[in-house]
C-alpha angles and dihedrals in degrees: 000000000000110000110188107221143144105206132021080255091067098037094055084054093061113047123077125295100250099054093048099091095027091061088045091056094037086056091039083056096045092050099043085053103033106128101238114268098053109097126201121238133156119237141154092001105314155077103261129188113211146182104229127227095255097068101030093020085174095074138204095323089223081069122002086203097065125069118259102258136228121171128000128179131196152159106258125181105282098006149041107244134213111195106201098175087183103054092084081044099069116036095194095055093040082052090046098052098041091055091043090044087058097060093048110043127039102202116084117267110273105207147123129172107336098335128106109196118204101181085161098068088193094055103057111126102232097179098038082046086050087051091055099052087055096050102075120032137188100295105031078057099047093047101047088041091055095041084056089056099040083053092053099052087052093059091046 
């Protein structure tokens, strides 16, 4: 589900109704817990959480002109997503969420990659969701984001 916008605003106007309040507390969640250095911004139709040039200046390495990512959220076609790019990172905190989400939600975890599919809006786990954005900050990102690529050009 492509939504051409331009700012979250607009984008919130445009996605359905019931996901409207649902993706603003869901952004509301991500920046109170947002571990200081990522940085919102709104781009190619969703909230993306980034890590700027001034702190990583070499970029994402599909394309150096872009910020490294983190987290993004939008509105798709049958669900609200949550893109965590560092939960398969990171084994201990995908064990730990899976096994939080769990207690929280009783419906089975909907994910694949780094998307986290809600297609129930009353059933996101807001506080389970806030716990996972602490978990991992700036730097912890950057290096094990730098040891991933380091690995890869080995096997190339």
């Amino acid at each position: 589900m492509r939504i051409a916008a331009k700012t979250f605003k607009e984008y919130l106007e445009q996605v359905p109704a019931e996901r409207r309040e649902p993706l603003q507390k869901l952004r509301e969640t991500i920046k109170e817990n947002l571990p200081e250095g990522f940085e919102e911004r709104f781009a190619e139709g969703f909230i993306q959480y980034i890590v700027p040039f001034e702190l990583y200046p070499e970029g994402y390495h599909a394309n150096p002109k872009e910020p490294l990512p983190f987290i993004a959220i939008g509105s798709q076609k049958n669900f609200i997503a949550l893109y965590h790019l560092g939960i398969y990172a990171f084994k201990d905190i995908l064990d730990w969420f899976t096994r939080e989400y769990s207690q929280h939600v009783p419906t089975k975890l909907d994910m694949g990659k780094s998307c986290i599919r809600f297609k129930n809006v009353n059933q996101i786990p807001y506080n389970v969701i806030a716990e996972l954005v602490r978990k991992i900050s700036v730097s912890m990102w950057i290096e094990k984001y730098e040891s991933a690529i380091k690995k890869n050009d080995k096997n190339i």
